[in-house]
C-alpha positions as CSV (number, residue, x, y, z in Angstrom):
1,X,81.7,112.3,120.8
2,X,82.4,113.1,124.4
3,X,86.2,114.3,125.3
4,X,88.7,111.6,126.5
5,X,88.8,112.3,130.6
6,X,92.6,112.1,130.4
7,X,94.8,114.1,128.4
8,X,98.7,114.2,128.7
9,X,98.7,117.1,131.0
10,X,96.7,115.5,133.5
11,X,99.4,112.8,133.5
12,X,101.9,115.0,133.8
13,X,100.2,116.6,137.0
14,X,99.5,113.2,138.0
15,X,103.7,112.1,138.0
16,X,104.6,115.3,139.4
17,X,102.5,115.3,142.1
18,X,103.3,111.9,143.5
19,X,107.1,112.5,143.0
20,X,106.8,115.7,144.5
21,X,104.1,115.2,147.7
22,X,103.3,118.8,147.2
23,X,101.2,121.3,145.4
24,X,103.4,124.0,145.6
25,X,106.5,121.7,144.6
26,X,104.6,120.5,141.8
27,X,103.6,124.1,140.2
28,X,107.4,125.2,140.6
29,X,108.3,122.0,138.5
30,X,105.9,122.2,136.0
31,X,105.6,125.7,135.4
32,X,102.4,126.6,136.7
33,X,100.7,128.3,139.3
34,X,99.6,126.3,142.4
35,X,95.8,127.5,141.8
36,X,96.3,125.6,138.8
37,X,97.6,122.3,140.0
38,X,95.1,122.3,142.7
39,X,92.3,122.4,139.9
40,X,93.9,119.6,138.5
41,X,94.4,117.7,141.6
42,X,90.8,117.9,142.2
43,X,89.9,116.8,138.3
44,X,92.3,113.8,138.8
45,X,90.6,113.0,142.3
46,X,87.2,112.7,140.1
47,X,88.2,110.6,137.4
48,X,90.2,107.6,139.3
49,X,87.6,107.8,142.3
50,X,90.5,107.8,145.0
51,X,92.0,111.0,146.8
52,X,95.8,110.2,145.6
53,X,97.6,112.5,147.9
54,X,96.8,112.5,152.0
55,X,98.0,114.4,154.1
56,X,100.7,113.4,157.0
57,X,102.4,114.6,159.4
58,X,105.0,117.2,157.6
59,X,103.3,116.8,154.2
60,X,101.3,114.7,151.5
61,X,101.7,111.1,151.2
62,X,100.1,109.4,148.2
63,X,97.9,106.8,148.3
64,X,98.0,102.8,146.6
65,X,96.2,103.9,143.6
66,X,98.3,107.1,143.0
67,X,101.8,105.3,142.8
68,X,100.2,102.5,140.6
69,X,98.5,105.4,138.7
70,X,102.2,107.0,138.6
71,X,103.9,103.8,136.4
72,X,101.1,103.4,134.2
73,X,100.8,107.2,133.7
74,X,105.2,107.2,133.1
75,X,104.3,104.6,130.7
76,X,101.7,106.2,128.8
77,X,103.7,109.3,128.9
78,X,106.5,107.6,127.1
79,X,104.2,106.1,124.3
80,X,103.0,109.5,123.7
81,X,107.0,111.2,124.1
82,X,107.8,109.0,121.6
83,X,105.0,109.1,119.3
84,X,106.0,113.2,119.1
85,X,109.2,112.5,118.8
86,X,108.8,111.5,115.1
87,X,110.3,108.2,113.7
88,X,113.9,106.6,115.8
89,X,117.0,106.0,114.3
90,X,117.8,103.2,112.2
91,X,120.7,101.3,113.1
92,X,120.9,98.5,110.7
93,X,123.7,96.3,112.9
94,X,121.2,96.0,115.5
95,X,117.9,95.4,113.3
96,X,115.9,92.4,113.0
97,X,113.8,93.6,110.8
98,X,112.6,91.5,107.6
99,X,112.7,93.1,104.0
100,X,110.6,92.0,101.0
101,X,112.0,93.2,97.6
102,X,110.1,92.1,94.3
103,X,112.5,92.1,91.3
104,X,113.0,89.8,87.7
105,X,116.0,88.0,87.0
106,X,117.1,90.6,84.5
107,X,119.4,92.1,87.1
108,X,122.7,89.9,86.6
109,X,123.6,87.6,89.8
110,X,126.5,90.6,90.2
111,X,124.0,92.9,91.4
112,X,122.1,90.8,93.8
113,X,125.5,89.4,95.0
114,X,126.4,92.3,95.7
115,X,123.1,93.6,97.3
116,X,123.5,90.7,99.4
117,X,127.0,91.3,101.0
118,X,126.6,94.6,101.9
119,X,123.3,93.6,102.9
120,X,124.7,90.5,105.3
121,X,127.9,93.3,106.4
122,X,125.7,96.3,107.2
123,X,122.6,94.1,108.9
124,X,124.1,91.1,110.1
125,X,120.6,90.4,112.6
126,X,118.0,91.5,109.6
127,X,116.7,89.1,107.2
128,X,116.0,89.8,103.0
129,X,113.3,88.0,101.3
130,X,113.9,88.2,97.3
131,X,110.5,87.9,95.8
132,X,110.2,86.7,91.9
133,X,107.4,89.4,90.0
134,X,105.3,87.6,87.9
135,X,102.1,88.6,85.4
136,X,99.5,87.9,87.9
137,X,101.6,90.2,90.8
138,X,100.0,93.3,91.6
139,X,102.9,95.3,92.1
140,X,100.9,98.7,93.6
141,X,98.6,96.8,95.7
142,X,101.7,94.5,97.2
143,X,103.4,97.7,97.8
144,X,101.0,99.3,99.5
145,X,99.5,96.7,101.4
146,X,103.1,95.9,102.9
147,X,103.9,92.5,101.1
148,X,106.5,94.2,99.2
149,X,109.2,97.1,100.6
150,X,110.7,97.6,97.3
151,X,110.7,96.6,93.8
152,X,112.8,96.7,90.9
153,X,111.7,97.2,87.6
154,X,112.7,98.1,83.8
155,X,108.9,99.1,82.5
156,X,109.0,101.7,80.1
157,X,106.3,103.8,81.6
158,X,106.3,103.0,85.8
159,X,103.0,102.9,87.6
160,X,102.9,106.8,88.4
161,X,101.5,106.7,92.0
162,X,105.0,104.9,93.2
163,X,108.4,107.3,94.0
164,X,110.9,106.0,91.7
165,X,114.8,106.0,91.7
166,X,117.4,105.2,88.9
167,X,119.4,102.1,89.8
168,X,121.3,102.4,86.4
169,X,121.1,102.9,82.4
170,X,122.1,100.7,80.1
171,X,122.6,100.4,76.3
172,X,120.6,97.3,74.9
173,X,123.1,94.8,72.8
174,X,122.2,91.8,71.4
175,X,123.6,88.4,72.6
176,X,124.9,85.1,70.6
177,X,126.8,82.3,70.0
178,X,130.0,82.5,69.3
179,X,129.3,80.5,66.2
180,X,126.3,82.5,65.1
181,X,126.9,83.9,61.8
182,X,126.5,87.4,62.7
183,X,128.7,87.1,66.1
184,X,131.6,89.2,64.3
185,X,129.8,91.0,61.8
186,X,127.4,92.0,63.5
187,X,123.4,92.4,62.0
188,X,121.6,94.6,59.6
189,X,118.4,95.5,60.6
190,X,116.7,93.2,57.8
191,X,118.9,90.4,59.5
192,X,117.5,91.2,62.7
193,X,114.4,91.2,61.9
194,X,114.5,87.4,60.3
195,X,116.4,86.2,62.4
196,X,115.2,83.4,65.3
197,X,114.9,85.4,68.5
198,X,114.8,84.0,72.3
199,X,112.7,86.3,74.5
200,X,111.4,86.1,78.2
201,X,108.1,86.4,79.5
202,X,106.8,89.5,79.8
203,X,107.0,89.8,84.3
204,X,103.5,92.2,83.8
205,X,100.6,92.1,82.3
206,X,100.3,95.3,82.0
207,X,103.8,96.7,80.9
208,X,105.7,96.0,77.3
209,X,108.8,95.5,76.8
210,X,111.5,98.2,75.8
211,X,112.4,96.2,72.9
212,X,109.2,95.3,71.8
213,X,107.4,98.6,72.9
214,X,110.3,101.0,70.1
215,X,109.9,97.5,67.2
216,X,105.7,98.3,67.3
217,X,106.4,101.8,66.9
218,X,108.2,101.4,63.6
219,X,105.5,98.7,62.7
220,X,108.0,96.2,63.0
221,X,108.5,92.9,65.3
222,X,110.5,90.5,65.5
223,X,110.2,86.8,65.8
224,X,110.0,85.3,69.2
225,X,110.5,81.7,68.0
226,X,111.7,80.8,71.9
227,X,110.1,82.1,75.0
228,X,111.3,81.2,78.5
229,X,110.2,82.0,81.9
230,X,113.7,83.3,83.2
231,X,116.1,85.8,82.2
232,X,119.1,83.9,83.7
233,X,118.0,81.0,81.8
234,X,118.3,82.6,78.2
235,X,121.8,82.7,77.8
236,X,122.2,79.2,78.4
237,X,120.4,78.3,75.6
238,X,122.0,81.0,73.2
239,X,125.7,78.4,73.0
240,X,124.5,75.7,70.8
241,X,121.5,77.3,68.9
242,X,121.3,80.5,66.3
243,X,119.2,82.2,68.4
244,X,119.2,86.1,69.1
245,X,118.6,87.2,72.7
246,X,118.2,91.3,73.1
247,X,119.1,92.5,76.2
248,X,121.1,95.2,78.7
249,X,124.9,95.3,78.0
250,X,125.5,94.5,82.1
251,X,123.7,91.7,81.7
252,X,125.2,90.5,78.6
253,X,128.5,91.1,79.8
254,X,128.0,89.1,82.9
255,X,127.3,85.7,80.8
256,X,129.8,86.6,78.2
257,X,132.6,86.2,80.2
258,X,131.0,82.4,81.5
259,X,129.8,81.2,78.2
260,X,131.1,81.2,74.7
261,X,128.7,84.0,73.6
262,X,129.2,87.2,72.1
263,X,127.8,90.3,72.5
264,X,126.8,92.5,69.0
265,X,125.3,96.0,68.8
266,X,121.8,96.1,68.3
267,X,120.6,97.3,65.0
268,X,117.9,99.6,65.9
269,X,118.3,102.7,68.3
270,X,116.9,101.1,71.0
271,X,116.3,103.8,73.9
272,X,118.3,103.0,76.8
273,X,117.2,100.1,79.4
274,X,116.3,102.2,82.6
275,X,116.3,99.8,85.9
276,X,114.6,101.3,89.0
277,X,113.9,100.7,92.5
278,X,110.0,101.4,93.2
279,X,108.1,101.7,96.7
280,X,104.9,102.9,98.0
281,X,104.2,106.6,99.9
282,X,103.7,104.7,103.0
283,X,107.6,104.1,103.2
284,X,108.4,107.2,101.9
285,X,110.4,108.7,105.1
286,X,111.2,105.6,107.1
287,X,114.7,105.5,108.2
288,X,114.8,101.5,107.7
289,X,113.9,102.0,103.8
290,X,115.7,104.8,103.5
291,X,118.6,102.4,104.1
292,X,117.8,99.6,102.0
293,X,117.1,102.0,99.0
294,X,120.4,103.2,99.5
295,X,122.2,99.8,99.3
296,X,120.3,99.3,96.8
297,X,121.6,102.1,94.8
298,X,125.3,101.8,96.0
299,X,125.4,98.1,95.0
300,X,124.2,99.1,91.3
301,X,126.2,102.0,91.1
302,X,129.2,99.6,90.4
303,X,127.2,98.4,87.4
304,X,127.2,101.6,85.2
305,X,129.0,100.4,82.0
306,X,131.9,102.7,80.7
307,X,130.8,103.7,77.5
308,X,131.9,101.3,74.2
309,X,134.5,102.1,72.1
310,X,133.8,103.1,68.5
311,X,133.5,100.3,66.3
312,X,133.4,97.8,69.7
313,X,130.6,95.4,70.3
């Protein structure tokens, strides 16, 4: 493959040269010796077919084609300056920009409302597109192919080719009635494991559940008796039934205080629910998702529970 005919220093020479109507002028500014310039001079003469610089009386006047040559070569120039200059400055309160951000519903509305004020206050112009995540999404491929910015998840073992940040950690509690017989007492784990439990639909095919993943690893499980497509639709259906719905205390709390349920400790040592923001290497060091990773954390950051006290539910 032959060499381009143009390289940045020959645009360069070329600017300088018109601007300057001299050889000699033209080394001083660039740094170079006039030998030098007159080489190039001659190579740009060559390519573009025209003799850019004539001389008049008292000096060098440049032709048609050398000041149209000048703007496109500034322009060029510029793309190139740029291009080196490594990636601009975001500034969110000027952005248009569109976000895409997969997540479940098993983030209480607290979160996203609060994801989206800061998001409306720091980015007034931009635009957020929430995204529901579904069994037959592909979250690496949506990533990396740009359908998806970011996405939120709770697996218990993330896909390992995607950069990873803790949103927060959360105890898993179980949520009830407040006329389920265990809603003061609380359940054993024999109770637990007969009674009638309401459980959402797994949002990947290829990831388990926290809860379910620890129960098969005591050769347990537990019986899913109700199955919906929606976290937020779950406690809803807890008030008037005896049905058991095992979730993360922040989201339990949420529709505690907007529905007679009530909150229990979970019989089994559940690890802790770990929620997480998750994005491809190709946005890795962009300023813009820099930014929305970090609203993303400082809008969850609120949701840390303080620790329970002993003997509380």
């Amino acid at each position: 493959m032959s060499r381009d005919p143009v390289d940045s220093h020959l645009l360069r020479v070329l600017v300088t040269l018109v601007n300057e109507r001299s050889v000699s002028r033209a080394a001083i500014r660039l740094g170079q010796s006039q030998p030098a310039v007159s080489i190039a001079l001659k190579r740009l003469r060559e390519l573009f077919g025209d003799p850019l610089l004539v001389r008049e009386k008292g000096g060098m006047a440049p032709t048609e084609r050398a000041l149209l040559l000048r703007e496109q070569a500034r322009r060029a120039l510029g793309e190139i300056d740029a291009m080196l200059a490594g990636p601009e400055a975001f500034d969110p309160a000027a952005s248009q920009q569109t976000f895409r951000v997969g997540s479940p519903d098993f983030m209480a509305a607290g979160f996203l409302g609060s994801v989206v004020a800061r998001f409306c206050r720091e980015a007034p112009r931009a635009r957020l597109e929430v995204r529901p995540l579904g069994a037959g999404v592909d979250v690496e491929q949506a990533l990396a192919q740009g359908e998806l910015d970011l996405v939120i998840g709770n697996w218990v073992n993330p896909p390992p080719a995607l950069h990873l940040s803790l949103l927060l950690q959360d105890e898993v509690v179980c949520l009830v009635s407040r006329r389920h017989p265990r809603a003061a007492g609380g359940f054993t784990r024999e109770q637990y494991l007969a009674a009638r439990h309401l459980v959402p639909l797994p949002y990947s095919a290829a990831q388990r559940g926290l809860v379910d993943t620890h129960l098969a690893g005591l050769r347990v499980a537990r019986d899913a008796r109700v199955v919906v497509p929606y976290f937020e639709l779950a406690p809803h259906l807890l008030v008037d039934t005896d049905l058991v719905f095992t979730t993360a205390r922040h989201f339990a709390a949420h529709y505690a205080a907007l529905l007679p349920l009530a909150i229990v400790p979970a019989p089994f040592d559940f690890p802790a629910m770990r929620f997480y923001q998750l994005w491809h290497e190709r946005s890795q060091g962009a300023p813009a998702h820099r930014w929305l990773r970090g609203l993303m954390s400082a809008a969850a950051r609120p949701l840390a529970p303080a620790p329970a006290p002993p003997g509380a539910a």
